[in-house]
MINU-988299 format. One record per residue (C-alpha): residue number from 1; x, y, z. Coordinates in Angstrom, 1 decimal, padded with zeros to 4 digits. Example, Ala and Ser with C-alpha at 12.3 -4.5 7.8 and 13.67 -1.06 7.14 Angstrom:
2
num: 1, c1: 012.3, c2: -004.5, c3: 007.8
num: 2, c1: 013.7, c2: -001.1, c3: 007.1
REM end
This chain:
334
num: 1, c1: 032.5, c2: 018.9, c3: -006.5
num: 2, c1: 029.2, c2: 019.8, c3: -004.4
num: 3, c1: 028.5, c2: 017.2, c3: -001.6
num: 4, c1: 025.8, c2: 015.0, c3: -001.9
num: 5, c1: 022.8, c2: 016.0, c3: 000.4
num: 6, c1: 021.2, c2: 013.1, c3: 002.5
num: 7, c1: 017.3, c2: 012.2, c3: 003.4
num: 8, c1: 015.3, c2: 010.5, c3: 004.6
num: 9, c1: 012.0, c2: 008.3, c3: 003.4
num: 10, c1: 009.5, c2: 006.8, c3: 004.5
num: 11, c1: 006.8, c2: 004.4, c3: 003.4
num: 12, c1: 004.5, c2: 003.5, c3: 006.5
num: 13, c1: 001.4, c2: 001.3, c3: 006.1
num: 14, c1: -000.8, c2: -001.0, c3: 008.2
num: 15, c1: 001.7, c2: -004.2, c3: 008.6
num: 16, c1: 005.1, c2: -002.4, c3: 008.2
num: 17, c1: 007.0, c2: 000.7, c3: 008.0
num: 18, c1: 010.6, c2: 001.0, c3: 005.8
num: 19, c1: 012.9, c2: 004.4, c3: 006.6
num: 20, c1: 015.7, c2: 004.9, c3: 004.1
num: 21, c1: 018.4, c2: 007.4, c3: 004.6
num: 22, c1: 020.2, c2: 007.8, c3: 001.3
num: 23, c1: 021.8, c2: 010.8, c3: -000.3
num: 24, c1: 021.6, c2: 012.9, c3: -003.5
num: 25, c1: 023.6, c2: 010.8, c3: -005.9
num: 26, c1: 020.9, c2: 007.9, c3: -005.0
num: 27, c1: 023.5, c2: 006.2, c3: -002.5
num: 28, c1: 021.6, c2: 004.1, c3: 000.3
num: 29, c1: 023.4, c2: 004.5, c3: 003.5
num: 30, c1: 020.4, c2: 003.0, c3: 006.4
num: 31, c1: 017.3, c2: 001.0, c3: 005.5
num: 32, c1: 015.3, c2: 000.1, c3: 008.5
num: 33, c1: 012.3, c2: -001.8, c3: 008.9
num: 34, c1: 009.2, c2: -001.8, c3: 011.9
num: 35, c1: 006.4, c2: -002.4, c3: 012.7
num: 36, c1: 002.9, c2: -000.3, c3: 010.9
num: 37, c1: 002.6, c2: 003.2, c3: 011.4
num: 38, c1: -000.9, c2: 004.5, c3: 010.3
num: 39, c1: -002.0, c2: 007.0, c3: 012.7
num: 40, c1: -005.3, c2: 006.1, c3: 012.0
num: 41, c1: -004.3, c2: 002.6, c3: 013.6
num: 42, c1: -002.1, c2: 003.9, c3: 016.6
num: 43, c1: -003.0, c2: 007.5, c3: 016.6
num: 44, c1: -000.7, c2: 010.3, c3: 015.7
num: 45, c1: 001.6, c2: 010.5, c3: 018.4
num: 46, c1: 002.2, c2: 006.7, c3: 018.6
num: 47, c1: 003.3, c2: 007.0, c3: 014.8
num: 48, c1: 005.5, c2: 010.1, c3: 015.4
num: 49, c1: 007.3, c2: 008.3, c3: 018.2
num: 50, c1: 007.8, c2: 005.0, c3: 015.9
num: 51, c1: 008.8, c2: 006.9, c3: 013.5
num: 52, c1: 011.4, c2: 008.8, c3: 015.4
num: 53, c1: 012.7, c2: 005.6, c3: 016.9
num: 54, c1: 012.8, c2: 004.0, c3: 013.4
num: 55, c1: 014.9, c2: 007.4, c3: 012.1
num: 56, c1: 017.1, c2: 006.6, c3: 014.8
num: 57, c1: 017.6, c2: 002.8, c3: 013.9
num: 58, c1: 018.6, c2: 004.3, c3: 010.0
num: 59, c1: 021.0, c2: 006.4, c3: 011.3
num: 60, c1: 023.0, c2: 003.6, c3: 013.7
num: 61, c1: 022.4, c2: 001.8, c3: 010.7
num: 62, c1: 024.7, c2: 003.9, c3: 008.7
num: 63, c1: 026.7, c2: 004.6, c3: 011.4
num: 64, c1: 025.7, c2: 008.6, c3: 011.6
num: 65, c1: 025.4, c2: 011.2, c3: 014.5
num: 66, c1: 021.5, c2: 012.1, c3: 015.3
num: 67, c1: 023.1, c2: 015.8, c3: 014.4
num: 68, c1: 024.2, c2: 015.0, c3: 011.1
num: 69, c1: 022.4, c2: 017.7, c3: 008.7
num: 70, c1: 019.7, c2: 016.0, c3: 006.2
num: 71, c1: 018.5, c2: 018.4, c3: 003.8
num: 72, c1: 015.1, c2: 016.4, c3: 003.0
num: 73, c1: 012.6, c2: 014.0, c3: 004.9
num: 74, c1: 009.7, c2: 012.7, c3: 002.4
num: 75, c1: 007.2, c2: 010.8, c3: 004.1
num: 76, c1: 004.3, c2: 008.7, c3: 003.3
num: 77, c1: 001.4, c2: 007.3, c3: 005.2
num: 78, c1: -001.2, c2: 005.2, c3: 005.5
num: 79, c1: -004.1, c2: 006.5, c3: 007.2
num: 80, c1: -003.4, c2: 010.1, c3: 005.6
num: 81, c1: -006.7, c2: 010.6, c3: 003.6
num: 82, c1: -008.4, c2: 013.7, c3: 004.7
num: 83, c1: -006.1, c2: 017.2, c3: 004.4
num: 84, c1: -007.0, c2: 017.8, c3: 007.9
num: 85, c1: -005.1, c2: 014.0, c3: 008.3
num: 86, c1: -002.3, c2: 015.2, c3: 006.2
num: 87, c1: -002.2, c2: 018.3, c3: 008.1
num: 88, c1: -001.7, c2: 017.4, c3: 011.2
num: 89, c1: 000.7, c2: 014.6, c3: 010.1
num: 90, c1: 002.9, c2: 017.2, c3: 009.0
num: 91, c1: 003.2, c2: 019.6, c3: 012.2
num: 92, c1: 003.9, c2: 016.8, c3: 014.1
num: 93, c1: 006.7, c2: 015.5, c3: 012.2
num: 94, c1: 008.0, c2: 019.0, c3: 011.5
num: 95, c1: 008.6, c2: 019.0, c3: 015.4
num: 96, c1: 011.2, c2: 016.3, c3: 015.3
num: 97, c1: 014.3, c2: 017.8, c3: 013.6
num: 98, c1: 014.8, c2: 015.1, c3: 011.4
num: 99, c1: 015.4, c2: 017.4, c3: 008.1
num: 100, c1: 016.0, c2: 021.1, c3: 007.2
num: 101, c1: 012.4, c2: 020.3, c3: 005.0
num: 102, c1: 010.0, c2: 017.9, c3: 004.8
num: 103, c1: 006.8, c2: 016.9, c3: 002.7
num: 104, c1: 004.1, c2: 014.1, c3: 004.0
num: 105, c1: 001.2, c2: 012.7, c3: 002.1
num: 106, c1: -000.9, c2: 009.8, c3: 002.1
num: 107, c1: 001.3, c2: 006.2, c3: 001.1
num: 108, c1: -000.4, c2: 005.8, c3: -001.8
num: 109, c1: 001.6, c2: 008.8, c3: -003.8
num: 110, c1: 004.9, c2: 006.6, c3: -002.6
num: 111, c1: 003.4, c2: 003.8, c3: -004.8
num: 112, c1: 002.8, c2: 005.9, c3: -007.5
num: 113, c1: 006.1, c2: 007.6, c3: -007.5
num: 114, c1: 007.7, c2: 004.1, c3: -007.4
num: 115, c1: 005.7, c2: 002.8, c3: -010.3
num: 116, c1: 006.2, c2: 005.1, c3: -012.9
num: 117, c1: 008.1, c2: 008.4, c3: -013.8
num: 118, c1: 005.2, c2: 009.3, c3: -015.8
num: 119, c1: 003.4, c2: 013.0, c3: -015.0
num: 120, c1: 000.4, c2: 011.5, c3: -015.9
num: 121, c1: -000.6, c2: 008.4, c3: -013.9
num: 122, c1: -003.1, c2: 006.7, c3: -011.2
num: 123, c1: -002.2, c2: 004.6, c3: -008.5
num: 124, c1: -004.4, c2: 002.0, c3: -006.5
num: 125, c1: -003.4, c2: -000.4, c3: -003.4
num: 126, c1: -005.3, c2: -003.1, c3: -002.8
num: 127, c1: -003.2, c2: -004.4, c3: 000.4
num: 128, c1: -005.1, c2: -004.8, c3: 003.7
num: 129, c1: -007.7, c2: -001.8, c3: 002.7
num: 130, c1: -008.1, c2: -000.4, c3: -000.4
num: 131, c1: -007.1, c2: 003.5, c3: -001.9
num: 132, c1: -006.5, c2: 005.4, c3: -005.2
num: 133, c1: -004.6, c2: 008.3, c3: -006.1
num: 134, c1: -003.9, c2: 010.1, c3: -009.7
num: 135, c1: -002.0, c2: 013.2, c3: -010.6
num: 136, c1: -001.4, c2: 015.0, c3: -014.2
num: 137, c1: 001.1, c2: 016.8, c3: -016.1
num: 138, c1: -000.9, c2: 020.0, c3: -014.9
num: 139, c1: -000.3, c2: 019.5, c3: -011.5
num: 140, c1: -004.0, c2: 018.4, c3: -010.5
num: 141, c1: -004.3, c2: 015.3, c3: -008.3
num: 142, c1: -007.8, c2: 013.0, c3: -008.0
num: 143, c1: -007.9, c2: 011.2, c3: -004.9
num: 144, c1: -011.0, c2: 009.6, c3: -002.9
num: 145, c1: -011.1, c2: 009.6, c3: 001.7
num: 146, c1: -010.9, c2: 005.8, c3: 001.8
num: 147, c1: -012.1, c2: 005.9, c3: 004.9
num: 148, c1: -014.0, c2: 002.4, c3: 004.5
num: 149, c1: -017.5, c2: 001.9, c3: 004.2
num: 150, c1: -018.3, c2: 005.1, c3: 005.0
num: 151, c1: -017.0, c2: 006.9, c3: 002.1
num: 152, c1: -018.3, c2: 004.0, c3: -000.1
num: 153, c1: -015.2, c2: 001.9, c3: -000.3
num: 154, c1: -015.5, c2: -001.7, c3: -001.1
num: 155, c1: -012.8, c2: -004.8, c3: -001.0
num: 156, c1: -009.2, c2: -005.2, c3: 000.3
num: 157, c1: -007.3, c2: -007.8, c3: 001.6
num: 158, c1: -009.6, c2: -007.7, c3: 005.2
num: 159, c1: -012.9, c2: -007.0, c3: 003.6
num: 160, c1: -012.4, c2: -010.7, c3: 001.2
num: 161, c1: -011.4, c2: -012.4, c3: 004.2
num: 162, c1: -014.6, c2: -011.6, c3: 006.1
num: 163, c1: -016.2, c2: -012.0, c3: 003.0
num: 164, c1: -015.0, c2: -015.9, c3: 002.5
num: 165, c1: -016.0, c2: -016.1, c3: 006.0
num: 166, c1: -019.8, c2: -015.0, c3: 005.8
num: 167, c1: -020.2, c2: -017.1, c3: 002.4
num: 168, c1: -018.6, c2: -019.9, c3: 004.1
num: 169, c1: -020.8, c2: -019.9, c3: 007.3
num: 170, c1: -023.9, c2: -019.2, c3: 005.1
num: 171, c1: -023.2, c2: -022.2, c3: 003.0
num: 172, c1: -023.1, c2: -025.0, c3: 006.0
num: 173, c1: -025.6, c2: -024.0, c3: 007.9
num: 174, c1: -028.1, c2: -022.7, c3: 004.6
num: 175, c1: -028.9, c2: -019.4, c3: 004.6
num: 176, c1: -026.4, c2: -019.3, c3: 001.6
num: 177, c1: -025.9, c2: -021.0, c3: -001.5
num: 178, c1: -023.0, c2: -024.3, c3: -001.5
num: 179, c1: -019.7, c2: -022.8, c3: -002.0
num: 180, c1: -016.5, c2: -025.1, c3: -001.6
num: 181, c1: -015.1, c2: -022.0, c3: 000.7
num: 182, c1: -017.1, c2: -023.9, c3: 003.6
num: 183, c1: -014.6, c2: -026.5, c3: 003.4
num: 184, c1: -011.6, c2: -024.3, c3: 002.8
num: 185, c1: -012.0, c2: -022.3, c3: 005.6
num: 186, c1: -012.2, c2: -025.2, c3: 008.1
num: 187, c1: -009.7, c2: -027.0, c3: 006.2
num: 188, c1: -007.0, c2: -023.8, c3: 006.6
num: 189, c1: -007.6, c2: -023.6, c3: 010.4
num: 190, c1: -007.6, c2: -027.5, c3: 010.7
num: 191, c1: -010.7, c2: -027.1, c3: 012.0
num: 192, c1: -013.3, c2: -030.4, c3: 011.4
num: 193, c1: -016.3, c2: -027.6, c3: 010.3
num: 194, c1: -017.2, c2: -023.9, c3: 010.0
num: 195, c1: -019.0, c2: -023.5, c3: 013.2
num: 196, c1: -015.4, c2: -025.0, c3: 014.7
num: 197, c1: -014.1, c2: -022.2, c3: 013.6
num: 198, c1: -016.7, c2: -019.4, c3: 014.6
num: 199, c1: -016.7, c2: -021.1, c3: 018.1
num: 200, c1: -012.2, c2: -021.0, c3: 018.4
num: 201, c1: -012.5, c2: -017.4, c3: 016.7
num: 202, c1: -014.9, c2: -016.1, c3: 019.1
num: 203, c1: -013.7, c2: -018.1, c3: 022.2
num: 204, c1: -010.3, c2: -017.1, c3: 021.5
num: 205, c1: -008.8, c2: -020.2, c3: 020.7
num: 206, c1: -008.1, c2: -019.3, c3: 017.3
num: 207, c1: -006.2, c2: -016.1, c3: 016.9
num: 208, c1: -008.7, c2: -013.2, c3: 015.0
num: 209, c1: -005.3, c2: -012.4, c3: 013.1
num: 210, c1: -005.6, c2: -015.1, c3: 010.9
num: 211, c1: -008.2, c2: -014.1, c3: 009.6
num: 212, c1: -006.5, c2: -012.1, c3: 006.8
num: 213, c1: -005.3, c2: -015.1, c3: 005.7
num: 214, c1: -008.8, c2: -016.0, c3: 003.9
num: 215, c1: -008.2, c2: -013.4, c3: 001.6
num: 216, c1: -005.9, c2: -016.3, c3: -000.3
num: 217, c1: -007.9, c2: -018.9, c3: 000.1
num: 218, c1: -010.7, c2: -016.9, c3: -001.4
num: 219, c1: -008.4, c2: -016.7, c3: -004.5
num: 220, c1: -007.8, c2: -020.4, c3: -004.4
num: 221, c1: -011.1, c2: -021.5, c3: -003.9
num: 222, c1: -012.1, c2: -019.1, c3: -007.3
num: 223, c1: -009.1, c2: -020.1, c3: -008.9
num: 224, c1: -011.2, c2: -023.8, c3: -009.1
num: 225, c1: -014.4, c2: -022.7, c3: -010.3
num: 226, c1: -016.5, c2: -022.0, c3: -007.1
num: 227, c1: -019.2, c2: -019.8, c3: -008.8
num: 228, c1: -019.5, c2: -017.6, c3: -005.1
num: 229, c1: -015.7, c2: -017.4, c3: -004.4
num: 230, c1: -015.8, c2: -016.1, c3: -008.1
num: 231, c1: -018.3, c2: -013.5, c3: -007.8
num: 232, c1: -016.8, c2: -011.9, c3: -004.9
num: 233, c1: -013.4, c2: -011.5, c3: -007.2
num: 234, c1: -015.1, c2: -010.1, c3: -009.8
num: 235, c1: -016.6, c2: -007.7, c3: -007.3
num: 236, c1: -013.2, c2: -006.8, c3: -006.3
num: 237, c1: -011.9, c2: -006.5, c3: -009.9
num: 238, c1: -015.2, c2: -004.1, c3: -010.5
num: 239, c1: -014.5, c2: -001.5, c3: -007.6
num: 240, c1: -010.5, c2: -001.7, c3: -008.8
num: 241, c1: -011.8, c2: -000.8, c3: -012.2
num: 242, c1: -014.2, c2: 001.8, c3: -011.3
num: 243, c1: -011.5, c2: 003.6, c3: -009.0
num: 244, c1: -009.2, c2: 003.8, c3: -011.8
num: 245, c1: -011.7, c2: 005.2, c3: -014.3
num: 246, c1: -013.6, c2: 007.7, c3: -012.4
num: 247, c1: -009.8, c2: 009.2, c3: -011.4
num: 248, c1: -008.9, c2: 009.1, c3: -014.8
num: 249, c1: -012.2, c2: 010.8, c3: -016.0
num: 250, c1: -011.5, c2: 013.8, c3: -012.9
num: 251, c1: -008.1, c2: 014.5, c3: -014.5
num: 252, c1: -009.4, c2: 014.0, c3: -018.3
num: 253, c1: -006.9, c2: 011.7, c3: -018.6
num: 254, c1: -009.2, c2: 009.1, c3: -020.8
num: 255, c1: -007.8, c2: 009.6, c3: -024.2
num: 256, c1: -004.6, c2: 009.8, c3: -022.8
num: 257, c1: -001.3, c2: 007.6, c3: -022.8
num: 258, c1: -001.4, c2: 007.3, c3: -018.8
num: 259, c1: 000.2, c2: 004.8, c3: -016.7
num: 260, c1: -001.7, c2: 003.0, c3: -013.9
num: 261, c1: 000.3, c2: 001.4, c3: -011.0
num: 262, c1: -000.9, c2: -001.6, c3: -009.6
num: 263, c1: 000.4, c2: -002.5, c3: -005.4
num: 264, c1: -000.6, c2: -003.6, c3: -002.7
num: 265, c1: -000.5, c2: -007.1, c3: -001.1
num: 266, c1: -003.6, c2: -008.2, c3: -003.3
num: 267, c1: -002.8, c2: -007.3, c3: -006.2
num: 268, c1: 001.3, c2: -007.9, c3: -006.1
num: 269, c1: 000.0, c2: -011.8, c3: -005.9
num: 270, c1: -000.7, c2: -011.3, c3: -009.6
num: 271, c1: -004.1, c2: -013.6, c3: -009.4
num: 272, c1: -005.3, c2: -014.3, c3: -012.8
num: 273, c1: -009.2, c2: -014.1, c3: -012.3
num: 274, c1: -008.7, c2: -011.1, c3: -010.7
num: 275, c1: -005.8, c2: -008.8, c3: -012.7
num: 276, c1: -007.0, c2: -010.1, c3: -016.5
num: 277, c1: -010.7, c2: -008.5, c3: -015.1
num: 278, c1: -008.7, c2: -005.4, c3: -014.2
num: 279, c1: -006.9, c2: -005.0, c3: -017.1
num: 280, c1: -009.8, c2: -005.4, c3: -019.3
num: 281, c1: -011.8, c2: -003.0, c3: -017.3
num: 282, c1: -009.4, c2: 000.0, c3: -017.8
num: 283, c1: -008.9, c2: -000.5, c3: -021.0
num: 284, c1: -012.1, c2: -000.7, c3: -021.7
num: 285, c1: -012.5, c2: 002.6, c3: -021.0
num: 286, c1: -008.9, c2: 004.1, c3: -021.3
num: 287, c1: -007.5, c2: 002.3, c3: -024.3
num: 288, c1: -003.8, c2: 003.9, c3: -024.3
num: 289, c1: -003.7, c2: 003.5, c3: -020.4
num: 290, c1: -000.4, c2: 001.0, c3: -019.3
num: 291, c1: -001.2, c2: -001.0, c3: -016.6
num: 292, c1: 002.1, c2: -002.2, c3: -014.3
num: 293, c1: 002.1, c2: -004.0, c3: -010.9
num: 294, c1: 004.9, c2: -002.5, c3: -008.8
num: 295, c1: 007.2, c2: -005.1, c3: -007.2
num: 296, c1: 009.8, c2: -002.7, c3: -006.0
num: 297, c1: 008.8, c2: -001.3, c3: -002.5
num: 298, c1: 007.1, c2: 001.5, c3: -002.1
num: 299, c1: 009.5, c2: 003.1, c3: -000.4
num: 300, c1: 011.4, c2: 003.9, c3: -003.8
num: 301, c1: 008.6, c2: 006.5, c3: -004.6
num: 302, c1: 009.6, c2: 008.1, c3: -001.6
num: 303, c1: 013.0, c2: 008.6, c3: -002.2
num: 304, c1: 012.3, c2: 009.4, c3: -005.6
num: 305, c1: 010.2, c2: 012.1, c3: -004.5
num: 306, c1: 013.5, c2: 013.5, c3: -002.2
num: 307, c1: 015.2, c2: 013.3, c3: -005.4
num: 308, c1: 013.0, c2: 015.3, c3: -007.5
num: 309, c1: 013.2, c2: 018.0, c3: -004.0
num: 310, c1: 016.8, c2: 017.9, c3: -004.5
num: 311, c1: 017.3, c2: 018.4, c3: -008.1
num: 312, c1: 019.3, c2: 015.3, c3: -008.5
num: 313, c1: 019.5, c2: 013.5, c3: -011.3
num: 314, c1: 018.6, c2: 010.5, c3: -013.1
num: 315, c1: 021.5, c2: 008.5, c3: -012.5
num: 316, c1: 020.8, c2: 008.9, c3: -009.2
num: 317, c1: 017.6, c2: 007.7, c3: -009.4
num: 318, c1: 018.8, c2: 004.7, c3: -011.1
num: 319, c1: 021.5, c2: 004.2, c3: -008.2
num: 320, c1: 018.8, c2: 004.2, c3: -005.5
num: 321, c1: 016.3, c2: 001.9, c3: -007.6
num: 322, c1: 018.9, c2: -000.8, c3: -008.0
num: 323, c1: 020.2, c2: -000.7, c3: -003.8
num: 324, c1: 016.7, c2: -000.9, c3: -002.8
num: 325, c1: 015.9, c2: -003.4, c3: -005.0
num: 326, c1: 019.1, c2: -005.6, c3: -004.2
num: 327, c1: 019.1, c2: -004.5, c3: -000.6
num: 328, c1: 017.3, c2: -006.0, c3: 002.5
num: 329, c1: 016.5, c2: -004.2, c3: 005.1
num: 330, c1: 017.6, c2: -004.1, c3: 008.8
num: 331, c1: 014.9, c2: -005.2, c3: 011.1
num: 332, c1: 014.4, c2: -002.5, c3: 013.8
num: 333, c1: 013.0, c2: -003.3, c3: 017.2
num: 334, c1: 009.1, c2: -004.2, c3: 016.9
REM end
């Protein structure tokens, strides 16, 4: 009987960073969690060092020798857009002796992987930023720099927040139509009016982390008519769409059966307005196309992609699917 090889993945994004150490028959053996570990964030050498410290948390966690061999380390990132990025990413972490072999790429392919096992399929996260990745049977992948507006990006959880901001600080003083996010937004920082609220954000009084938190109260506020709070969702459904369809149309994947993979935290919240507009929009152009929302984290792509390195099987695949999905991870020092 051959001994089941371990490895390691990793999903890191903006907020948080999971590192699984599992072996070949899909067996979880360390699941670790931190803080985010986008290099555009913290810089390269930040990440490598959480990342290595996070490795290290796994393998107390499964009660393991730093020296024990894994054959495999597949890690994803946010922040890894450009193949320079990616690059990089990769010498640096190939310095670190985790694995015998390793394969980085940007976190969007761990979503993906997670979603479906289908060759042909597109992937978008709509978390804190926004991205989009496809691949087909062929072996061709379609992917975009999402480096924010400067490579023509538009929405995200951060990008609605400051968006239900400016409508709502437009609306009570008039340079903007009424919208009931005026009152929202006060109301969420128990603030009396918007201009309470610029003046706590901008003296500090108000913690500029919060801010995020507008991206829900967007969604509320449209979920109850507000003709601005709904435009601005239907914006966000639009550029959704449009990355979806313009990957699919790269990899001639239009009359094709493909499988899209919705994630991030936007779009895991399932809001109507937003996900029916989705849905119709793809399949307006891509009628066979299956849409899904991934609820498992993405982390599962990851080791799904060691698998696939390793030549395991599916029951394996099956074995990790079901511990990370049942399984909660350790919390590693933040």
């Amino acid at each position: 009987m051959n001994t089941p090889e371990l490895f390691l993945a990793v999903d890191g994004g903006n907020s948080k960073t999971d590192v699984v150490l599992a072996d070949s028959d899909g067996r979880v053996h360390g699941y670790v969690r931190g803080p985010g570990s986008c290099p555009q964030v913290i810089g390269l050498d930040t990440a490598v060092a959480l990342l290595d410290r996070l490795v290290g948390a796994a393998l107390r966690v499964a009660e393991m020798p730093p020296s024990v061999p894994i054959s495999r380390a597949e890690v994803y990132l946010s922040g890894l857009d450009l193949p320079e990025e990616v690059e990089a990413a990769a010498k640096a972490v190939a310095v670190t002796g985790w694995a015998e072999s390793y394969r980085l790429d940007n976190d969007t392919f761990a979503l993906l992987r997670a979603g479906t096992d289908s060759p042909d399929a597109i992937a978008v996260v709509c978390g804190a930023g926004i991205n989009c990745v496809g691949r087909s049977a062929d072996g061709r992948t379609a992917r975009f720099p999402a480096l924010g507006p400067i490579s023509g990006d538009w929405g995200g959880g951060l990008h609605l927040a400051s968006l239900a901001m400016w409508h709502a600080a437009r609306a009570e003083d008039g340079r903007g139509p009424a919208t009931a996010l005026a009152g929202a937004v006060a109301a969420h920082f128990g603030q009396a009016s918007v201009n309470d609220v610029i003046t706590g954000l901008h003296l500090g009084s108000l913690s500029q982390d919060r801010l995020i938190e507008l991206s829900e109260v967007l969604f509320a506020v449209a979920g109850q008519g507000d003709e601005v709070a709904r435009r601005v969702v239907a914006r966000q459904a639009t550029e959704i769409t449009s990355l979806v369809t313009v990957a699919a149309d790269r990899l001639g994947l239009r009359e094709e059966p493909y499988a899209v993979v919705l994630g991030g935290g936007v779009l895991r919240a399932r809001h109507s307005l937003l996900q029916d507009a989705v849905d119709a929009g793809v399949k307006a152009h891509s009628s066979k196309a299956r849409l899904t929302v991934l609820a498992q984290p993405p982390v599962v792509g990851a080791g799904l992609f060691a698998l696939d390195a390793l030549g395991a099987s599916p029951a394996a695949a099956a074995v990790l699917r079901s511990a990370l999905e049942e399984g909660r991870p350790h919390l590693a020092q933040r």
